[in-house]
MOPAC internal coordinates of N, CA, C and O (Angstrom, degrees):
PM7 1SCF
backbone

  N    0.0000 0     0.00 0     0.00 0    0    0    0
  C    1.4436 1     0.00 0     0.00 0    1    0    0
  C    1.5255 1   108.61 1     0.00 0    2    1    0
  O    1.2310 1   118.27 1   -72.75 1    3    2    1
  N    1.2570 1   120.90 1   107.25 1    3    2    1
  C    1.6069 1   117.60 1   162.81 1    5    3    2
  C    0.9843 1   127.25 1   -46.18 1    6    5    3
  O    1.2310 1   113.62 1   -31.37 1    7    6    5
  N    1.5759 1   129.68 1   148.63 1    7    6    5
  C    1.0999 1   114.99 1   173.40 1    9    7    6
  C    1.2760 1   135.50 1  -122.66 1   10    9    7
  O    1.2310 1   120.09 1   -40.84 1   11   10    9
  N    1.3683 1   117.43 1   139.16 1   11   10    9
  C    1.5413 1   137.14 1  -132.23 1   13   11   10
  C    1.4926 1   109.83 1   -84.55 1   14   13   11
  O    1.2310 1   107.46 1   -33.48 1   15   14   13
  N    1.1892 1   140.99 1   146.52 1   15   14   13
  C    1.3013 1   128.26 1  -145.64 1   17   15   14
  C    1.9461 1    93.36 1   -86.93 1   18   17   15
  O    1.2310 1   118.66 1   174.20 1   19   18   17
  N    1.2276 1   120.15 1    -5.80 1   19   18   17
  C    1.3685 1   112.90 1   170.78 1   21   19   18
  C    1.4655 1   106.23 1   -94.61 1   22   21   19
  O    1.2310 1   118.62 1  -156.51 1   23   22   21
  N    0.9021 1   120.25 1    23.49 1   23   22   21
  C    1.6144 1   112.73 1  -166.71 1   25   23   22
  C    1.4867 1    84.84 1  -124.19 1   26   25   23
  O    1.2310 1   109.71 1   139.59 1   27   26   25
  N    1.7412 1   136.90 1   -40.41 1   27   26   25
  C    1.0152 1   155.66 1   162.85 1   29   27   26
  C    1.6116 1    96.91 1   -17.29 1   30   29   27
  O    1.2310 1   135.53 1    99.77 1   31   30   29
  N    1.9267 1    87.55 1   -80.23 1   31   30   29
  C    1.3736 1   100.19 1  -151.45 1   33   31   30
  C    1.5431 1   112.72 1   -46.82 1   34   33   31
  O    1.2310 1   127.26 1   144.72 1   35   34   33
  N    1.7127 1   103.63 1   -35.28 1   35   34   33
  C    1.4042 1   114.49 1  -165.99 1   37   35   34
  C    1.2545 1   104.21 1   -57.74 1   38   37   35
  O    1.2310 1   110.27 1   136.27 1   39   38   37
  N    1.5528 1   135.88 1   -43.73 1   39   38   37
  C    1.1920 1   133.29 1  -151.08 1   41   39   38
  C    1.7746 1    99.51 1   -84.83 1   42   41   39
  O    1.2310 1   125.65 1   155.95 1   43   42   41
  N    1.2901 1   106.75 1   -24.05 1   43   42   41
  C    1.9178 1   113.43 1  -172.65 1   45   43   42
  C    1.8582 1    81.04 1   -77.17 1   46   45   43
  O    1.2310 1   122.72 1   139.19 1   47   46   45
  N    1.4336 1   112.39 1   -40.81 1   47   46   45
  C    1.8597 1    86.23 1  -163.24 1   49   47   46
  C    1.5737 1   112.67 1   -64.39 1   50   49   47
  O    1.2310 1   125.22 1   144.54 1   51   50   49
  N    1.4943 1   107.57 1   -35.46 1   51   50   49
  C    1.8660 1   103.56 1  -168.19 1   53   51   50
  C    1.3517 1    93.64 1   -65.76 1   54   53   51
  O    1.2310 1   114.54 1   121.24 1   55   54   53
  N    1.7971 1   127.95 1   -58.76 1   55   54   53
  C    1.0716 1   116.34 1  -177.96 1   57   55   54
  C    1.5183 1   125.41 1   -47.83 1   58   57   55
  O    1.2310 1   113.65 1   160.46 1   59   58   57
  N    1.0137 1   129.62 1   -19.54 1   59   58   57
  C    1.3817 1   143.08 1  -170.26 1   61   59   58
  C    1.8719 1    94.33 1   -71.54 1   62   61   59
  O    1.2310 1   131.11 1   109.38 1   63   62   61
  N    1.5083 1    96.17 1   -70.62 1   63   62   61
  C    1.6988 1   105.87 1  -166.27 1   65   63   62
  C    1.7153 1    97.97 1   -65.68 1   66   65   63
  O    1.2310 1   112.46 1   155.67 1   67   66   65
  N    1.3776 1   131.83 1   -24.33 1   67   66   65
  C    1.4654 1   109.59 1  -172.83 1   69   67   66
  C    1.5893 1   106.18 1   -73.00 1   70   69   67
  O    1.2310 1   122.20 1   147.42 1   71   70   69
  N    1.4550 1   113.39 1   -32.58 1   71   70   69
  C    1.4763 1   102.49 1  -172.91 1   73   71   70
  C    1.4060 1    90.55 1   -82.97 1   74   73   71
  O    1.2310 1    96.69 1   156.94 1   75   74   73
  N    0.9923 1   158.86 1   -23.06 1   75   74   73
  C    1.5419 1   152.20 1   175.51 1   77   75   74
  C    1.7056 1   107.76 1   -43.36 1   78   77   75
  O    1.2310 1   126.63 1   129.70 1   79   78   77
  N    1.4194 1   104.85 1   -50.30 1   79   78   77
  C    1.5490 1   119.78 1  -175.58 1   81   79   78
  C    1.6969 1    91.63 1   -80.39 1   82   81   79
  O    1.2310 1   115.31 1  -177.78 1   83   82   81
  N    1.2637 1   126.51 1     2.22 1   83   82   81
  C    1.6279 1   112.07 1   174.68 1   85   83   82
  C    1.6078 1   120.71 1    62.45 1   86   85   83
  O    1.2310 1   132.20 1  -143.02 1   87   86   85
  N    1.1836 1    94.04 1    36.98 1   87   86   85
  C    2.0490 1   121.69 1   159.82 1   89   87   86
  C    1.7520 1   105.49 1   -69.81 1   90   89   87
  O    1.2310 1   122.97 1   -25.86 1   91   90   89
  N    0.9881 1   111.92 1   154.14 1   91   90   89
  C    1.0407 1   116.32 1  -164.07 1   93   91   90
  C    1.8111 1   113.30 1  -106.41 1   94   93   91
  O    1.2310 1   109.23 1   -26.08 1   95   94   93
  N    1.1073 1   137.78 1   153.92 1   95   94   93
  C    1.6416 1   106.37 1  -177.43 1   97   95   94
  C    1.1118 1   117.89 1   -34.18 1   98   97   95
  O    1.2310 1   129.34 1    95.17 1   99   98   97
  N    1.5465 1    99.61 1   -84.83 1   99   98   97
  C    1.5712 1    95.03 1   177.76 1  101   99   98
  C    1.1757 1   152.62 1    17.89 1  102  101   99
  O    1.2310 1   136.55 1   106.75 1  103  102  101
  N    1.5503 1    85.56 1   -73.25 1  103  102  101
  C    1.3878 1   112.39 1  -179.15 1  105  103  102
  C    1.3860 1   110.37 1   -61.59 1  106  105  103
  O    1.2310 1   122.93 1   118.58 1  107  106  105
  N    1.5288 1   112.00 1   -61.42 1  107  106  105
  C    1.5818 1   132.24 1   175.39 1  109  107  106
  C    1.6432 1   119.53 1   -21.21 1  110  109  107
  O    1.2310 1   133.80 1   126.34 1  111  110  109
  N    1.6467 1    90.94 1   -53.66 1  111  110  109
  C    1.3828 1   124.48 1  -166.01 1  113  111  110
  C    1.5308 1    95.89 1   -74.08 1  114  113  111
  O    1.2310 1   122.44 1   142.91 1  115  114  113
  N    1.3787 1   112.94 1   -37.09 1  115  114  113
  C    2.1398 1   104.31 1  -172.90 1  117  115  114
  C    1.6289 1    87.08 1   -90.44 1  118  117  115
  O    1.2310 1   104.19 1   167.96 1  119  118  117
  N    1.0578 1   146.75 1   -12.04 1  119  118  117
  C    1.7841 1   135.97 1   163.09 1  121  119  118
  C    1.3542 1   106.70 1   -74.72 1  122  121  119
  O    1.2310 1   120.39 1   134.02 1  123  122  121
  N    0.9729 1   116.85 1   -45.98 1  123  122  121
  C    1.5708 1    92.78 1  -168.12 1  125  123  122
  C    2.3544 1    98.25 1   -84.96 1  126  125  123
  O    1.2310 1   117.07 1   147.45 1  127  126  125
  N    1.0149 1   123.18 1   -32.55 1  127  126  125
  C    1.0480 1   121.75 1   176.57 1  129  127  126
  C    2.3192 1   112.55 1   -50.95 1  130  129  127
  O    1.2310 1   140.01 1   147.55 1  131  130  129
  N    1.0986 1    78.79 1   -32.45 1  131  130  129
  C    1.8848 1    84.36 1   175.87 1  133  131  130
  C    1.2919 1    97.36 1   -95.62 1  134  133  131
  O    1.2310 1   118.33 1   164.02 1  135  134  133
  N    1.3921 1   120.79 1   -15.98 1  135  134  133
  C    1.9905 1    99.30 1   178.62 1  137  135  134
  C    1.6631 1   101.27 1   -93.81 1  138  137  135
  O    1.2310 1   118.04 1  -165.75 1  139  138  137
  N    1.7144 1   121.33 1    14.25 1  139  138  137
  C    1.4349 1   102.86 1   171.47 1  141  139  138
  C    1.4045 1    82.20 1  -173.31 1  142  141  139
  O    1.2310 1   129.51 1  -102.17 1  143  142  141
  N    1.5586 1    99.28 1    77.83 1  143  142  141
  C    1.5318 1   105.90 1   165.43 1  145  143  142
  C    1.5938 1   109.16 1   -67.46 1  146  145  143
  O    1.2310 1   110.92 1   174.35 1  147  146  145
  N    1.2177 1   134.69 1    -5.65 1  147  146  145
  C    1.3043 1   112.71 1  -172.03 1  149  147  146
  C    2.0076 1   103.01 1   -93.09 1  150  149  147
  O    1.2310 1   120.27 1   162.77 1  151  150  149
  N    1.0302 1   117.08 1   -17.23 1  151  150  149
  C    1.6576 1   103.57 1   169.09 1  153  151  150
  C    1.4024 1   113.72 1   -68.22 1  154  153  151
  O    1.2310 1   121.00 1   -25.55 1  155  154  153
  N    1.4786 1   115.70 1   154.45 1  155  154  153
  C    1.4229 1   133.02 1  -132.04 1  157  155  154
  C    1.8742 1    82.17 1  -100.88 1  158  157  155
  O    1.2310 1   124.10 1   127.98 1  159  158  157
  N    1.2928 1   109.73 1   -52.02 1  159  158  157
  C    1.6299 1   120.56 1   172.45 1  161  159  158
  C    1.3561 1   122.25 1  -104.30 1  162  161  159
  O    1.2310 1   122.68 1   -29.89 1  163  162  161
  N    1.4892 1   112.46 1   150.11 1  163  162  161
  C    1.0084 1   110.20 1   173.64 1  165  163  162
  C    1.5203 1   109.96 1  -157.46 1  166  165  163
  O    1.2310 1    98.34 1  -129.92 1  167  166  165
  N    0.9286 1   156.39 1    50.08 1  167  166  165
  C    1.3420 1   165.40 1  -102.65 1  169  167  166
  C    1.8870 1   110.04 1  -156.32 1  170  169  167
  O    1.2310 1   122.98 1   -23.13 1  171  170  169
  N    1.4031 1   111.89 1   156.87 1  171  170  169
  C    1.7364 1   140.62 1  -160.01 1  173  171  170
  C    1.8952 1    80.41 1  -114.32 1  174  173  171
  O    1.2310 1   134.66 1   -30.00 1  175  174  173
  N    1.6868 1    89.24 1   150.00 1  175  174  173
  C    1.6065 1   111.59 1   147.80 1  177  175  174
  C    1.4360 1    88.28 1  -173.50 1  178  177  175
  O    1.2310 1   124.40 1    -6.63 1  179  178  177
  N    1.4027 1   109.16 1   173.37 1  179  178  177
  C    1.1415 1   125.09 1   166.79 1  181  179  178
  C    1.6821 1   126.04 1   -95.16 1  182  181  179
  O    1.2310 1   124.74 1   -65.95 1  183  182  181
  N    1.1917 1   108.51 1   114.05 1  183  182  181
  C    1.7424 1   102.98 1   179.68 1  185  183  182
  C    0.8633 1   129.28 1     3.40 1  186  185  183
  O    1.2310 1   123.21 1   122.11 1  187  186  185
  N    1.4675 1   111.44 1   -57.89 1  187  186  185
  C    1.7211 1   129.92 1  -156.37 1  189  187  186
  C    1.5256 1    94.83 1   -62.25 1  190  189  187
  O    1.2310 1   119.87 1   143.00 1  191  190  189
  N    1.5868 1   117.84 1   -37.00 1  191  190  189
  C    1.9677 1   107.95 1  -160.85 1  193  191  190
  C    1.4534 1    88.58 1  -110.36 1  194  193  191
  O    1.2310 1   116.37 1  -122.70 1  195  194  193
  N    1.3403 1   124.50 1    57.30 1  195  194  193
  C    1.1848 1   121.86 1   152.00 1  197  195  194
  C    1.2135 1   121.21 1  -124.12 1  198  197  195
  O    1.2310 1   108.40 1   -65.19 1  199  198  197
  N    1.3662 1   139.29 1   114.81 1  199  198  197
  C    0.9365 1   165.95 1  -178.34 1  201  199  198
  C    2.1074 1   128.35 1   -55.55 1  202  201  199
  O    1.2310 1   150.36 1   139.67 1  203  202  201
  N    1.2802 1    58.46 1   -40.33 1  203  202  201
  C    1.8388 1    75.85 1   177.33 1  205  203  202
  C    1.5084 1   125.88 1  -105.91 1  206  205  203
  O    1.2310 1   108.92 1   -41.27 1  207  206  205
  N    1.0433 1   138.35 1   138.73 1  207  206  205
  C    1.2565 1   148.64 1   167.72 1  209  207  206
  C    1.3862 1   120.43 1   -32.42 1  210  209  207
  O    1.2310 1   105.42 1   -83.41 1  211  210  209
  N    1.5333 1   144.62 1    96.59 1  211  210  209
  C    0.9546 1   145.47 1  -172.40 1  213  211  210
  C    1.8999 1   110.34 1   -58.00 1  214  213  211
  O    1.2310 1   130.87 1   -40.99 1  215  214  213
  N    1.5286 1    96.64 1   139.01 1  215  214  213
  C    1.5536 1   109.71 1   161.26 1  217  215  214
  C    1.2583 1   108.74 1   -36.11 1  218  217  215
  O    1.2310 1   129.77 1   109.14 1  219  218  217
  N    1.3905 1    98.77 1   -70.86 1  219  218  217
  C    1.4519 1   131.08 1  -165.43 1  221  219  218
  C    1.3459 1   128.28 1  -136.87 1  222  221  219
  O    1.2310 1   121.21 1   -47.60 1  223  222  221
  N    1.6206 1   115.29 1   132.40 1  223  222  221
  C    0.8155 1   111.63 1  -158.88 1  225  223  222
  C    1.8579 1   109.16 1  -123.22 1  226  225  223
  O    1.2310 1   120.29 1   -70.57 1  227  226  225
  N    1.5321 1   117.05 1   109.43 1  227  226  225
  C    1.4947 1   104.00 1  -172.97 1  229  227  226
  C    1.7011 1   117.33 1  -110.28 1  230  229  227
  O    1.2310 1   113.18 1    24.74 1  231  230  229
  N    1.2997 1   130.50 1  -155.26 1  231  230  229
  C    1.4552 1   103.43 1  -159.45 1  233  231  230
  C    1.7685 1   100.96 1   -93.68 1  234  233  231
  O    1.2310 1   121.45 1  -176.17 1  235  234  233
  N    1.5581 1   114.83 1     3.83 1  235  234  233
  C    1.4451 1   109.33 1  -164.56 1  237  235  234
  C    1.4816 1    90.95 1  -106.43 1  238  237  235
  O    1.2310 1   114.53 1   138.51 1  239  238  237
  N    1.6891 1   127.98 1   -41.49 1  239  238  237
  C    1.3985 1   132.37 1  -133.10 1  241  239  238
  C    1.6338 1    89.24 1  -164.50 1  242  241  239
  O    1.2310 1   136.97 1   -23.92 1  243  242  241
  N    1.6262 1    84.74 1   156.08 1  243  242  241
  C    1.8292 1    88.51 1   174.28 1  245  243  242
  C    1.6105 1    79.34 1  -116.44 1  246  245  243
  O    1.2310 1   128.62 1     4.23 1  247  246  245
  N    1.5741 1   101.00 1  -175.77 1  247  246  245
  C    1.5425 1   106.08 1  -161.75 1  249  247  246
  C    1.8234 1    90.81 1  -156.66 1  250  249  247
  O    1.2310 1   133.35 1   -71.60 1  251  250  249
  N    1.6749 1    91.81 1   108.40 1  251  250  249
  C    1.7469 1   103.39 1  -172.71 1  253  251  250
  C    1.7444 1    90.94 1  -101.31 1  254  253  251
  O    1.2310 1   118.13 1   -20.63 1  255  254  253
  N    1.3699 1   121.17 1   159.37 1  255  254  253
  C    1.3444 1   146.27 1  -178.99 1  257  255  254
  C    1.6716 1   101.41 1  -100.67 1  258  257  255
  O    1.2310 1   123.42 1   -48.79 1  259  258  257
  N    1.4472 1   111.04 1   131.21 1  259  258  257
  C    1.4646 1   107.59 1   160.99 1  261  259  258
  C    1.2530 1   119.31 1  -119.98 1  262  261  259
  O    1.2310 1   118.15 1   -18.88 1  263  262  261
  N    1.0221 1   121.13 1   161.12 1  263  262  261
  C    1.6430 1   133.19 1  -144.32 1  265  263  262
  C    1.6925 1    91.47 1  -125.78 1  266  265  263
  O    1.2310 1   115.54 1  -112.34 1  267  266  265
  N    1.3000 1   126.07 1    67.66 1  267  266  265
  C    1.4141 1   117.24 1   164.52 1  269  267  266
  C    1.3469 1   137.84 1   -70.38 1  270  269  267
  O    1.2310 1   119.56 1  -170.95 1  271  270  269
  N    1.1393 1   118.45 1     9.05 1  271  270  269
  C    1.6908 1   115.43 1  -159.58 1  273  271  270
  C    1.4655 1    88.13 1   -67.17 1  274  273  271
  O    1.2310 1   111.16 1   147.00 1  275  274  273
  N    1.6674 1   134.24 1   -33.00 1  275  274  273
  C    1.4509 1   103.96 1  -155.05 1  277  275  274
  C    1.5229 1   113.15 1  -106.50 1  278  277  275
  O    1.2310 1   109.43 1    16.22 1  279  278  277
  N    1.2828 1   137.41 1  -163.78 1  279  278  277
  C    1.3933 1   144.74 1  -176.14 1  281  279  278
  C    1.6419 1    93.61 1   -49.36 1  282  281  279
  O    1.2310 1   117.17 1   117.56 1  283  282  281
  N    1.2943 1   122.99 1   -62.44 1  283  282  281
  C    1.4049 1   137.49 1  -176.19 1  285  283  282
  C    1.7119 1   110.50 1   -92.38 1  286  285  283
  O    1.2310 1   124.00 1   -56.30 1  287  286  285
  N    1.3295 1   109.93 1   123.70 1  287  286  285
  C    1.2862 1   106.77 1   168.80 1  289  287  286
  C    2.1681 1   132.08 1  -101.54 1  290  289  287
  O    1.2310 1   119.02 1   -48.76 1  291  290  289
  N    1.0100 1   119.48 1   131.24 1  291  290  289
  C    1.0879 1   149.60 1  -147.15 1  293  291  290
  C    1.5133 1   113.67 1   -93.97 1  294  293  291
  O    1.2310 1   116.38 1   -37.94 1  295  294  293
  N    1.2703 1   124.48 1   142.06 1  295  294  293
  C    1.0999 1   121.75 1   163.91 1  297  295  294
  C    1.5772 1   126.91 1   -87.45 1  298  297  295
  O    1.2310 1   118.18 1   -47.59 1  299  298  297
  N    1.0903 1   121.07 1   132.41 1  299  298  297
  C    1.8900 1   109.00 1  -158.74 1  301  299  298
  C    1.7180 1   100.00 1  -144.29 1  302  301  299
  O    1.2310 1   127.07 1   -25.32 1  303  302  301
  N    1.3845 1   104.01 1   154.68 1  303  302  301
  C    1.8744 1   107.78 1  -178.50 1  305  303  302
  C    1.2596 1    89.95 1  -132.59 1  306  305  303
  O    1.2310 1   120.87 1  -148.88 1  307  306  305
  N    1.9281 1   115.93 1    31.12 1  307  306  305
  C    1.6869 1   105.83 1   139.47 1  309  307  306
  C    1.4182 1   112.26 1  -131.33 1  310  309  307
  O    1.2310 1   123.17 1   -57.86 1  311  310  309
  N    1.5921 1   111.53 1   122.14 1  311  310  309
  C    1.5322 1   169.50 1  -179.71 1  313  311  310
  C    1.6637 1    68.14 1   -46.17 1  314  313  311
  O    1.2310 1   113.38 1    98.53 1  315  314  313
  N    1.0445 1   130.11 1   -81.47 1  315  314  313
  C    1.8146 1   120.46 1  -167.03 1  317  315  314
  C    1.2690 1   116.78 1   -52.64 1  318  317  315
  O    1.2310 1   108.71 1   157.89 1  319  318  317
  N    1.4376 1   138.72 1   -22.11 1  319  318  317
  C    1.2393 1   126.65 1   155.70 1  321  319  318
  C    1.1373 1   133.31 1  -108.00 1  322  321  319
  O    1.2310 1   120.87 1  -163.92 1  323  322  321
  N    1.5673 1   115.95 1    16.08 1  323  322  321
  C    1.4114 1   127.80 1   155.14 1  325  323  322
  C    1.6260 1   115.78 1   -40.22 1  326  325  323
  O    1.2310 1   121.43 1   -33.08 1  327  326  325
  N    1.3901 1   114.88 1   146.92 1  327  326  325
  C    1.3528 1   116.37 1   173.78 1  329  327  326
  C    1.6049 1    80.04 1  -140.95 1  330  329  327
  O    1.2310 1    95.68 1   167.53 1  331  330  329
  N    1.2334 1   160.30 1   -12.47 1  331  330  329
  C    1.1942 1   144.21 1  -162.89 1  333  331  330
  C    1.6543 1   111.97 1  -173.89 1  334  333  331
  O    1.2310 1   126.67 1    27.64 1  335  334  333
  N    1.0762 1   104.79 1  -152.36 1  335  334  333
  C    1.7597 1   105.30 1  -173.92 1  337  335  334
  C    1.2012 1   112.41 1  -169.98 1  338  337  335
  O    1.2310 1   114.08 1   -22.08 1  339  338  337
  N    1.4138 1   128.81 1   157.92 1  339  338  337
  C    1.5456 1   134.10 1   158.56 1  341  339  338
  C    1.1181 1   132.35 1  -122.69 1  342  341  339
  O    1.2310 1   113.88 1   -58.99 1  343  342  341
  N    1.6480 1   129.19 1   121.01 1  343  342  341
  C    1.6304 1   123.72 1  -162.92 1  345  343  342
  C    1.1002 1    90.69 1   -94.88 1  346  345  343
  O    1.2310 1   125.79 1   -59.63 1  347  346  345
  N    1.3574 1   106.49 1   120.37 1  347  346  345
  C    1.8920 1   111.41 1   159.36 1  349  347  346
  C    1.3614 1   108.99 1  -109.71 1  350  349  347
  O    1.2310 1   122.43 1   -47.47 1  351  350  349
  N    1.3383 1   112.96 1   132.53 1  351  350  349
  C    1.4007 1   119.09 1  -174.06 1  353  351  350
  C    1.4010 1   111.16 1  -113.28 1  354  353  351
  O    1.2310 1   130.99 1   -48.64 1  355  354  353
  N    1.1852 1    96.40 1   131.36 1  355  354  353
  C    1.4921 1   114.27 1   176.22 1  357  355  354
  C    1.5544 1   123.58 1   -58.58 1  358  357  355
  O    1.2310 1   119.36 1   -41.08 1  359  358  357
  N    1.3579 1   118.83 1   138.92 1  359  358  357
  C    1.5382 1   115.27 1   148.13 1  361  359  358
  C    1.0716 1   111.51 1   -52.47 1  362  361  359
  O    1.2310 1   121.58 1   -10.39 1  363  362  361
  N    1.3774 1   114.57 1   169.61 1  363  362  361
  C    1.4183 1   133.96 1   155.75 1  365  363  362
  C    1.0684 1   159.00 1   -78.37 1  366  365  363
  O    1.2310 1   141.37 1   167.98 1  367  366  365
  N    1.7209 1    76.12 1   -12.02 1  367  366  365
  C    1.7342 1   126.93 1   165.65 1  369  367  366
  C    1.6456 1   110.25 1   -66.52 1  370  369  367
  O    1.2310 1   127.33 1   123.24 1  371  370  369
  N    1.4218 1   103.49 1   -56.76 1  371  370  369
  C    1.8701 1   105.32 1   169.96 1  373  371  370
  C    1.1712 1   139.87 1   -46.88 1  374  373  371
  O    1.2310 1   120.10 1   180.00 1  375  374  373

């Protein structure tokens, strides 16, 4: 199931308010993974070792799309072949 740019937003808002309350990735990363157990990924890094251009970008974390359909999964900025996502969280320095 792709995911829909309201389904997007939803996942940037919880993630948004958990680091607000000062959750830790981790943590962030196992909340939003139980609020949409059905994506294939769901995974933390930190900004800095990301390589690619964020989807989205909010004031804690940018928020990249992954492209799982194949053996290897991908980073992608199309919402229709998303199967999952990655919260990279920013320093504080950025």
């Amino acid at each position: 199931m792709p995911l829909s740019p309201e389904r997007i937003d939803t996942i940037a808002t919880l993630a948004s308010q958990l680091f607000a309350e000062g959750r830790n990735l981790d943590s962030v990363v196992r909340a939003v993974r139980a609020a949409n157990p059905d994506l294939k990924t769901v995974t933390g890094a930190m900004a800095a070792v990301m390589a690619e251009d964020p989807f989205r970008e909010e004031a804690a974390f940018d928020l990249h799309l992954v492209d799982g359909n194949n053996h290897c999964w991908l980073i992608t900025d199309r919402s229709e072949l998303a199967t999952g996502l990655v919260i990279a969280q920013r320093d504080e320095d950025e």
